[in-house]
PDB file of N, H, CA, C and O in Angstrom:
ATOM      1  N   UNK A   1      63.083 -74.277 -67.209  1.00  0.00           N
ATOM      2  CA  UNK A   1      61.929 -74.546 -68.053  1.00  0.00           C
ATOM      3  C   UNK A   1      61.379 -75.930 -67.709  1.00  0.00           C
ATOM      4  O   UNK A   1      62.105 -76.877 -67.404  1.00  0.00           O
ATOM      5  N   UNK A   2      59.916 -75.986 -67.786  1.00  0.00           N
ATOM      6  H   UNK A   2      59.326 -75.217 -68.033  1.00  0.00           H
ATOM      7  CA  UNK A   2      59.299 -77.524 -67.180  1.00  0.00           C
ATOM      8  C   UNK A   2      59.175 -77.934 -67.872  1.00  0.00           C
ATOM      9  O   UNK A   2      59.322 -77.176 -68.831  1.00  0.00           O
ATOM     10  N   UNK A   3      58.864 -79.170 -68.226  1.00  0.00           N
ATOM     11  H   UNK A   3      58.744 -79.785 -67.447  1.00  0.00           H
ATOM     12  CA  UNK A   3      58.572 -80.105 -69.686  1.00  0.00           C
ATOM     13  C   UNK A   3      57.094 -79.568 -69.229  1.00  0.00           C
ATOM     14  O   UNK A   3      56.778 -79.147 -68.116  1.00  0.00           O
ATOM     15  N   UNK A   4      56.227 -79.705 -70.466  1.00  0.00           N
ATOM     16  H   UNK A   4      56.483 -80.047 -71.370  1.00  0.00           H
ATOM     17  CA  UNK A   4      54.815 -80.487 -69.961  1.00  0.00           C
ATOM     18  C   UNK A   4      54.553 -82.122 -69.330  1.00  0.00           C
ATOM     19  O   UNK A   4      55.499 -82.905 -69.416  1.00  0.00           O
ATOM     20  N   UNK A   5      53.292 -82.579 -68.725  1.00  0.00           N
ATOM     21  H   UNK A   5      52.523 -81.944 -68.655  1.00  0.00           H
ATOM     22  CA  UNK A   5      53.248 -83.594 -68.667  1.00  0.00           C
ATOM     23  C   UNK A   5      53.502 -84.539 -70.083  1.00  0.00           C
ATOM     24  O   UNK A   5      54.246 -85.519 -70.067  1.00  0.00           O
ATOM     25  N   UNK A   6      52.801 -84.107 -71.247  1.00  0.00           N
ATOM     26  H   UNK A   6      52.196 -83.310 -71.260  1.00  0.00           H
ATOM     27  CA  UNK A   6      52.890 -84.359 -72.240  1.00  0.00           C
ATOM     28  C   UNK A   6      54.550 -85.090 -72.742  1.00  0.00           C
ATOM     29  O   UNK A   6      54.622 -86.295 -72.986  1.00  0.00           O
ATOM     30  N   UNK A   7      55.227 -84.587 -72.796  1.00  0.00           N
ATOM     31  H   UNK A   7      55.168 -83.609 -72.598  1.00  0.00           H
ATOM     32  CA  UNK A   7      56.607 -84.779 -73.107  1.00  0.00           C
ATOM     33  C   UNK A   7      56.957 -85.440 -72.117  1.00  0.00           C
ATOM     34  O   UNK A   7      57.990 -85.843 -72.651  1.00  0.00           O
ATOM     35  N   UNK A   8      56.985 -85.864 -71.208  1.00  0.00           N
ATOM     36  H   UNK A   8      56.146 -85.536 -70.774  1.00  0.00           H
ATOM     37  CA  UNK A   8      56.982 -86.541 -70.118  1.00  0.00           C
ATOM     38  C   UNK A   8      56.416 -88.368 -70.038  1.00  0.00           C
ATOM     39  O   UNK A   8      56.830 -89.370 -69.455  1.00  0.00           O
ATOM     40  N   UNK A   9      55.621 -88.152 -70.690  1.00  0.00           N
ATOM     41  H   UNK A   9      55.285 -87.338 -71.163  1.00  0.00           H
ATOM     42  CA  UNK A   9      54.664 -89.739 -70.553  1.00  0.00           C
ATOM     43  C   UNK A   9      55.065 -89.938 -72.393  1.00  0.00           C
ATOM     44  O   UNK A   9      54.979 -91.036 -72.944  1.00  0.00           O
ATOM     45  N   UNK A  10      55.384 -88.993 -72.937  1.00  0.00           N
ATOM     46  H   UNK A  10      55.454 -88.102 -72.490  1.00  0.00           H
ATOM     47  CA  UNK A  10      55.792 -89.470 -74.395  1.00  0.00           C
ATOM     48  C   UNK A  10      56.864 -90.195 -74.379  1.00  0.00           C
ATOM     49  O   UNK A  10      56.719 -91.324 -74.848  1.00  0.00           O
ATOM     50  N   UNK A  11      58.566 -89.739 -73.744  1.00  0.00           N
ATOM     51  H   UNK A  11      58.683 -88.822 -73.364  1.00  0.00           H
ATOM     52  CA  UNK A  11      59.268 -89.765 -73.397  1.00  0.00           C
ATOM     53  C   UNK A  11      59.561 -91.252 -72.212  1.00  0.00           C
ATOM     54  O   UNK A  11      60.629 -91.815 -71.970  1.00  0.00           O
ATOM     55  N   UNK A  12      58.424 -91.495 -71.764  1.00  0.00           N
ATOM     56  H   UNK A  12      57.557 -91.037 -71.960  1.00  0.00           H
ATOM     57  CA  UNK A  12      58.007 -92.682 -71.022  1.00  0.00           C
ATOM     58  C   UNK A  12      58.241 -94.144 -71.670  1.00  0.00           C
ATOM     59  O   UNK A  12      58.878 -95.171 -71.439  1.00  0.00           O
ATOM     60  N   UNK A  13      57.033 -93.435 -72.947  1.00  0.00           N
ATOM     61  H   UNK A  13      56.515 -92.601 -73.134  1.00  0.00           H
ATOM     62  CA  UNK A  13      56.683 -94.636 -74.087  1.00  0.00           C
ATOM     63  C   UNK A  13      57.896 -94.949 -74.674  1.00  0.00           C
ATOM     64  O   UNK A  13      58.373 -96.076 -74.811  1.00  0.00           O
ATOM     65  N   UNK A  14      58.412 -93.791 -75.043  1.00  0.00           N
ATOM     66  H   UNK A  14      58.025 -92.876 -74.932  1.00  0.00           H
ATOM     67  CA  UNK A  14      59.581 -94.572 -75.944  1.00  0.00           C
ATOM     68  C   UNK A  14      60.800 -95.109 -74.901  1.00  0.00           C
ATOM     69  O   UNK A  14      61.668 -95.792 -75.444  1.00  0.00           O
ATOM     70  N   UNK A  15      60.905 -94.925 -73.827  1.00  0.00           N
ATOM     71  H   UNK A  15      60.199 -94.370 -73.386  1.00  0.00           H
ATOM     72  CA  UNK A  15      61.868 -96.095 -73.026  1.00  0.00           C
ATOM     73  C   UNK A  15      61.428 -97.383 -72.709  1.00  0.00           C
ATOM     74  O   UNK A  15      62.065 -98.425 -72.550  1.00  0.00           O
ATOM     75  N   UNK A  16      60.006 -97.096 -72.631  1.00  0.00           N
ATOM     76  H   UNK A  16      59.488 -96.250 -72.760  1.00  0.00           H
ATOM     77  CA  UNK A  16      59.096 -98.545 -72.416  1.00  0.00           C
ATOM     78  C   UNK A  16      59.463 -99.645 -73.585  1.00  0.00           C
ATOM     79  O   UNK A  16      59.832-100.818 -73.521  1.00  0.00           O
ATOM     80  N   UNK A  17      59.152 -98.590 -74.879  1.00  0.00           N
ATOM     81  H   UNK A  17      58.853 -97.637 -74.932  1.00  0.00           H
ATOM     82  CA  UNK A  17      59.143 -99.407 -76.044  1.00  0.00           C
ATOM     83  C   UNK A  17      60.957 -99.597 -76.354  1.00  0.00           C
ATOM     84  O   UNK A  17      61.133-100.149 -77.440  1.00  0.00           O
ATOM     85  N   UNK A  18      61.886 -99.353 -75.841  1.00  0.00           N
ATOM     86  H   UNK A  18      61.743 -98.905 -74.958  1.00  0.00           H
ATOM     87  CA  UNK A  18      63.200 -99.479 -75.635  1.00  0.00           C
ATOM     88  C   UNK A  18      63.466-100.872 -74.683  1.00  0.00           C
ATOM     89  O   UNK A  18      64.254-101.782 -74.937  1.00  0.00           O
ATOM     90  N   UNK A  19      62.755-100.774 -73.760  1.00  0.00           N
ATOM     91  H   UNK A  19      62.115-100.035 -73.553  1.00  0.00           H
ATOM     92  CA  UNK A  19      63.111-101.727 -72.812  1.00  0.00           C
ATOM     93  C   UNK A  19      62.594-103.184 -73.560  1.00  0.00           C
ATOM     94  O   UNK A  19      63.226-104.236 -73.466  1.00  0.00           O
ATOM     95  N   UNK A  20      61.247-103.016 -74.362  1.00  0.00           N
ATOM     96  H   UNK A  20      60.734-102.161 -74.438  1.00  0.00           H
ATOM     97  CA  UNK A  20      60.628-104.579 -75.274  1.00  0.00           C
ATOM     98  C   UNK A  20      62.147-104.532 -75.963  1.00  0.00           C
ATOM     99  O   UNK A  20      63.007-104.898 -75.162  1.00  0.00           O
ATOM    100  N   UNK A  21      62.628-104.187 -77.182  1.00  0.00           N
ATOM    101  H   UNK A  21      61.929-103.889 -77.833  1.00  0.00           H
ATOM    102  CA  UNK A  21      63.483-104.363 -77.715  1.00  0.00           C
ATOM    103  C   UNK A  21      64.606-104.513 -77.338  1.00  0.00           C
ATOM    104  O   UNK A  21      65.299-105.016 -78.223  1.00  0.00           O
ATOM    105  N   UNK A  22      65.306-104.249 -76.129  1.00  0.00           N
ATOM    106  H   UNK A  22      64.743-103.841 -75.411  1.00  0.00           H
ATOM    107  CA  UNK A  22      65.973-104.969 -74.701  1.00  0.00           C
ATOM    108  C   UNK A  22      66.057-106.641 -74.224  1.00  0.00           C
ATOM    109  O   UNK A  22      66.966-107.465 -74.138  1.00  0.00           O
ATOM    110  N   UNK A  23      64.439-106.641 -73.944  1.00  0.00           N
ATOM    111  H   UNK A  23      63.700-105.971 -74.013  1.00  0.00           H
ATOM    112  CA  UNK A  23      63.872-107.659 -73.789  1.00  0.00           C
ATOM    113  C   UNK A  23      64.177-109.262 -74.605  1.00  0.00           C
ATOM    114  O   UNK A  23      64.560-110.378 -74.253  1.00  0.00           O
ATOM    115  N   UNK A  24      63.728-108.552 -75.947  1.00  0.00           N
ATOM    116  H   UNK A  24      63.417-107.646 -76.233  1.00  0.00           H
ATOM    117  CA  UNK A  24      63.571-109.197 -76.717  1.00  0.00           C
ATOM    118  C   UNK A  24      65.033-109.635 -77.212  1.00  0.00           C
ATOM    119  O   UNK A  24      65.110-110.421 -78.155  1.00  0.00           O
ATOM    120  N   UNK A  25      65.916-109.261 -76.745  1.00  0.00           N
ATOM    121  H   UNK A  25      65.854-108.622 -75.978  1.00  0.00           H
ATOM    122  CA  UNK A  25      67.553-109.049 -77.416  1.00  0.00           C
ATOM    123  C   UNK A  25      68.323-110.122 -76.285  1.00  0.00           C
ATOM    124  O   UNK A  25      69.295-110.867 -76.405  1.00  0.00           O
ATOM    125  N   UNK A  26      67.409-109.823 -75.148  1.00  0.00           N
ATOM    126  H   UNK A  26      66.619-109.218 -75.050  1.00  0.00           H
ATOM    127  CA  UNK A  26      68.396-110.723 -73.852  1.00  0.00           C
ATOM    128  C   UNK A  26      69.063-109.641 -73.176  1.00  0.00           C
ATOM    129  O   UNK A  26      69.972-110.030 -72.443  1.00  0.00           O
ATOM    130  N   UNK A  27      68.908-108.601 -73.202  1.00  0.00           N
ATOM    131  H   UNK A  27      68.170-108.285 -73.798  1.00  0.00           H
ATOM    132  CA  UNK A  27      69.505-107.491 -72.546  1.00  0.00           C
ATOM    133  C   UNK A  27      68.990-107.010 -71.588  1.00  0.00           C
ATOM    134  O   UNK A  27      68.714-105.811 -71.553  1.00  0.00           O
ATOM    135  N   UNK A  28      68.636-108.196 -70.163  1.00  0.00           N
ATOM    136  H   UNK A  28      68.860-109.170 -70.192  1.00  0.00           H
ATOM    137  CA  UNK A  28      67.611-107.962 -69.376  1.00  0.00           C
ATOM    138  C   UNK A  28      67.935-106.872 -68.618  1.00  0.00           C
ATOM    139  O   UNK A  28      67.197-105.888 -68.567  1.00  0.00           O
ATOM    140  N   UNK A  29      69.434-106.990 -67.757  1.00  0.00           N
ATOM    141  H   UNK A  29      70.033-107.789 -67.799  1.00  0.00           H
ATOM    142  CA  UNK A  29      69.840-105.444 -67.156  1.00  0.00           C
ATOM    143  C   UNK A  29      69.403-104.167 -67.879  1.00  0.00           C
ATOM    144  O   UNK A  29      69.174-103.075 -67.358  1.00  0.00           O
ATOM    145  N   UNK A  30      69.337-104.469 -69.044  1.00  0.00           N
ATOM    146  H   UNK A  30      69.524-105.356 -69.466  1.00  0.00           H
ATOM    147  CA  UNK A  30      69.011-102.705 -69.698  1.00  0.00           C
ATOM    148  C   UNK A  30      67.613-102.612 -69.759  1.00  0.00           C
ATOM    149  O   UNK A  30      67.035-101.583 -69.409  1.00  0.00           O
ATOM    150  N   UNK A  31      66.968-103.693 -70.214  1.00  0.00           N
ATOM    151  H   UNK A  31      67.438-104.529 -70.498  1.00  0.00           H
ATOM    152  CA  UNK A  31      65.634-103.822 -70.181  1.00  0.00           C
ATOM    153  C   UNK A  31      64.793-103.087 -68.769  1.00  0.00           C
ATOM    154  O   UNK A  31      63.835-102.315 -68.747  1.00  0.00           O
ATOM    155  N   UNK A  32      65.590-103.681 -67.670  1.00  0.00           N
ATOM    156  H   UNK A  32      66.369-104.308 -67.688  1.00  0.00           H
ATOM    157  CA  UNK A  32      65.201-103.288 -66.598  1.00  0.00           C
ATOM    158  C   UNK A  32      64.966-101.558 -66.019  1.00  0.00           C
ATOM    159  O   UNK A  32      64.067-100.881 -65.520  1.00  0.00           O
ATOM    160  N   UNK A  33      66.789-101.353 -66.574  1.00  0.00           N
ATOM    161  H   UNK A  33      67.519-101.903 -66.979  1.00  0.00           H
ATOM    162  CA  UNK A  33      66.538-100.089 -66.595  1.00  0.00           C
ATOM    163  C   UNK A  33      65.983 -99.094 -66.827  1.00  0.00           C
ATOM    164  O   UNK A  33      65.723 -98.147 -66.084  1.00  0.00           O
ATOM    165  N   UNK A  34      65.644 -99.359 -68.515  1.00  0.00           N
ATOM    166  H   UNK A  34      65.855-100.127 -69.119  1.00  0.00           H
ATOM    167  CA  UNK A  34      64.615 -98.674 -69.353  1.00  0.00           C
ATOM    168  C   UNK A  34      63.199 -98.782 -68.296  1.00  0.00           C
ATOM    169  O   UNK A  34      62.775 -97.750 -67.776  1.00  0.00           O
ATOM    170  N   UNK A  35      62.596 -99.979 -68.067  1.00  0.00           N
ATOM    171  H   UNK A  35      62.940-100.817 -68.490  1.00  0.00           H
ATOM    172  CA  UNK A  35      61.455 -99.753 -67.475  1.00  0.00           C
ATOM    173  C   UNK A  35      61.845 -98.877 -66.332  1.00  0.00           C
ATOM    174  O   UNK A  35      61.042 -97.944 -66.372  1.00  0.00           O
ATOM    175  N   UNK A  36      62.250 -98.788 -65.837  1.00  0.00           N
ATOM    176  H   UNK A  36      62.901 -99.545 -65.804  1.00  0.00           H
ATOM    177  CA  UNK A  36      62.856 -98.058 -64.125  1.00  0.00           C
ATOM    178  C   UNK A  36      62.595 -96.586 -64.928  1.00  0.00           C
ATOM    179  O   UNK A  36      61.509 -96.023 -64.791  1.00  0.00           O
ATOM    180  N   UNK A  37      63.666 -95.999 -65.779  1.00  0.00           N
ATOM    181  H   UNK A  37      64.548 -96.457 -65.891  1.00  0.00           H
ATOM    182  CA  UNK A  37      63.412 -95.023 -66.119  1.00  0.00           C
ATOM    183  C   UNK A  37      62.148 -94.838 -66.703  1.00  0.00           C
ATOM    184  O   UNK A  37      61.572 -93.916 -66.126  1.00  0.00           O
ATOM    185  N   UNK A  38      61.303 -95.451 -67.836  1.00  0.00           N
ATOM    186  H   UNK A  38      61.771 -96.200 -68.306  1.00  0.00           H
ATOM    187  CA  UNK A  38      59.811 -95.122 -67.906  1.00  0.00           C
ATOM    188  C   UNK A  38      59.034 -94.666 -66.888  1.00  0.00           C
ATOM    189  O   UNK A  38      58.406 -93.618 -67.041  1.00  0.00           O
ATOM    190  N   UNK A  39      58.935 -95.680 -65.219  1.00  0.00           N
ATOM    191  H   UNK A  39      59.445 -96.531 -65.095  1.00  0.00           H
ATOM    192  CA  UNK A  39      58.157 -95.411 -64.722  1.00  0.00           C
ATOM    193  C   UNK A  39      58.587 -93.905 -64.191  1.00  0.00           C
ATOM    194  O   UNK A  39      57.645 -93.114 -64.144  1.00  0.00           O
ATOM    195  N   UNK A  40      59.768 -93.439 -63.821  1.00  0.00           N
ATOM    196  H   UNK A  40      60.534 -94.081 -63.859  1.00  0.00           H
ATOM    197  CA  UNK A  40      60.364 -91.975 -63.108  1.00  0.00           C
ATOM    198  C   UNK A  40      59.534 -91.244 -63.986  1.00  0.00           C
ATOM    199  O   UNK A  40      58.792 -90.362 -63.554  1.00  0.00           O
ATOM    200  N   UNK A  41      59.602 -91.554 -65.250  1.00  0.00           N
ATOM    201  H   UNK A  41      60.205 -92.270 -65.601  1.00  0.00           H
ATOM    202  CA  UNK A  41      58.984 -90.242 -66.395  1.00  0.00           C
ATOM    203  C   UNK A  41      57.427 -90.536 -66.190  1.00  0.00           C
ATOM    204  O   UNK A  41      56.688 -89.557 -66.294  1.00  0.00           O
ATOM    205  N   UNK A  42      57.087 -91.262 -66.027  1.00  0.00           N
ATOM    206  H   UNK A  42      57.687 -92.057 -65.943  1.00  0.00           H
ATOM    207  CA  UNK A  42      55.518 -91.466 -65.758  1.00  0.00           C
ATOM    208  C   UNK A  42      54.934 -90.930 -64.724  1.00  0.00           C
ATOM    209  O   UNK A  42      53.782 -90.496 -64.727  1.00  0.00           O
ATOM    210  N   UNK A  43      55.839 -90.932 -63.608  1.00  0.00           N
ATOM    211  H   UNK A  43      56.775 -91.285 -63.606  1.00  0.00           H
ATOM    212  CA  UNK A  43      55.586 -90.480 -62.073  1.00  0.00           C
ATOM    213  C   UNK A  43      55.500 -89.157 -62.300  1.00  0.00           C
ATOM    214  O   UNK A  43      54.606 -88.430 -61.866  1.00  0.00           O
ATOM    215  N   UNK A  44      56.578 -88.765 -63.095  1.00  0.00           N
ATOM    216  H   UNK A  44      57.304 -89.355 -63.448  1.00  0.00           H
ATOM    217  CA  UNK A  44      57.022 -86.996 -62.774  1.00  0.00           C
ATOM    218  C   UNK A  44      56.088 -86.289 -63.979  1.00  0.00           C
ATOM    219  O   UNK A  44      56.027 -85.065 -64.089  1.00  0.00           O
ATOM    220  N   UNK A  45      55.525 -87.008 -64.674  1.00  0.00           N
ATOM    221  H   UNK A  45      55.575 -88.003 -64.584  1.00  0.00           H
ATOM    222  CA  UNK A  45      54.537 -86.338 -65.959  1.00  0.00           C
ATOM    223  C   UNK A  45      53.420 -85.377 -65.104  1.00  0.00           C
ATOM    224  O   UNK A  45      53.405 -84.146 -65.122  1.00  0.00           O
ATOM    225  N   UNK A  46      52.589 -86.168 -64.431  1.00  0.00           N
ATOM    226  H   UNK A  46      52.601 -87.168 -64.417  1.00  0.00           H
ATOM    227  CA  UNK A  46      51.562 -85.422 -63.492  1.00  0.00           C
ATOM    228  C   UNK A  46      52.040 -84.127 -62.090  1.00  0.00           C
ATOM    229  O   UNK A  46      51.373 -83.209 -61.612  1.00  0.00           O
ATOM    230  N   UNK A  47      53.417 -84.590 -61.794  1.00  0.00           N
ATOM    231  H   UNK A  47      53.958 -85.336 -62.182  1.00  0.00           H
ATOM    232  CA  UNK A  47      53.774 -83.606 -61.391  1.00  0.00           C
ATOM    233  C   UNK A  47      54.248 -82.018 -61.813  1.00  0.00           C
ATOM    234  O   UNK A  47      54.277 -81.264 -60.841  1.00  0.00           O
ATOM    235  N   UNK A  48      54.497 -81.611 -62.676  1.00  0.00           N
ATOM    236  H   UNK A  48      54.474 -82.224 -63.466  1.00  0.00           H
ATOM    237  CA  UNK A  48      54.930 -81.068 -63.924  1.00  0.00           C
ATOM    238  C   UNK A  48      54.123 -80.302 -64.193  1.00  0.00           C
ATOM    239  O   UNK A  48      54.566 -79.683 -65.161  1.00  0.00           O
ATOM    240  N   UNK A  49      52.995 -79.866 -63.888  1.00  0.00           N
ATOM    241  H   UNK A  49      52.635 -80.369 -63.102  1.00  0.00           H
ATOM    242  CA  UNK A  49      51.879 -79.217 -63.845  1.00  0.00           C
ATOM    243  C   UNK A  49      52.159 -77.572 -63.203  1.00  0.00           C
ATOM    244  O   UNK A  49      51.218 -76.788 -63.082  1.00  0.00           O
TER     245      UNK A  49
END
């Protein structure tokens, strides 16, 4: 089963908005990660089609 793009770039946001609260904590390794994983889900949203 495919996600939609939809669930995909949603799923984005909330690691994005994971990684600020990361950020903001000093938890730069995770911070990092989170963004790393946002952008994969951002990339693969338009593919998903």
């Amino acid at each position: 089963m495919t996600k939609k793009p939809e669930e995909w770039f949603k799923q984005a946001a909330y690691d994005l908005k994971t990684a600020e609260v990361m950020l903001e904590n000093k938890r730069f390794i995770y911070a990092v990660f989170m963004c790393h994983l946002a952008i994969e889900k951002a990339l693969k949203g338009p593919l998903s089609i």
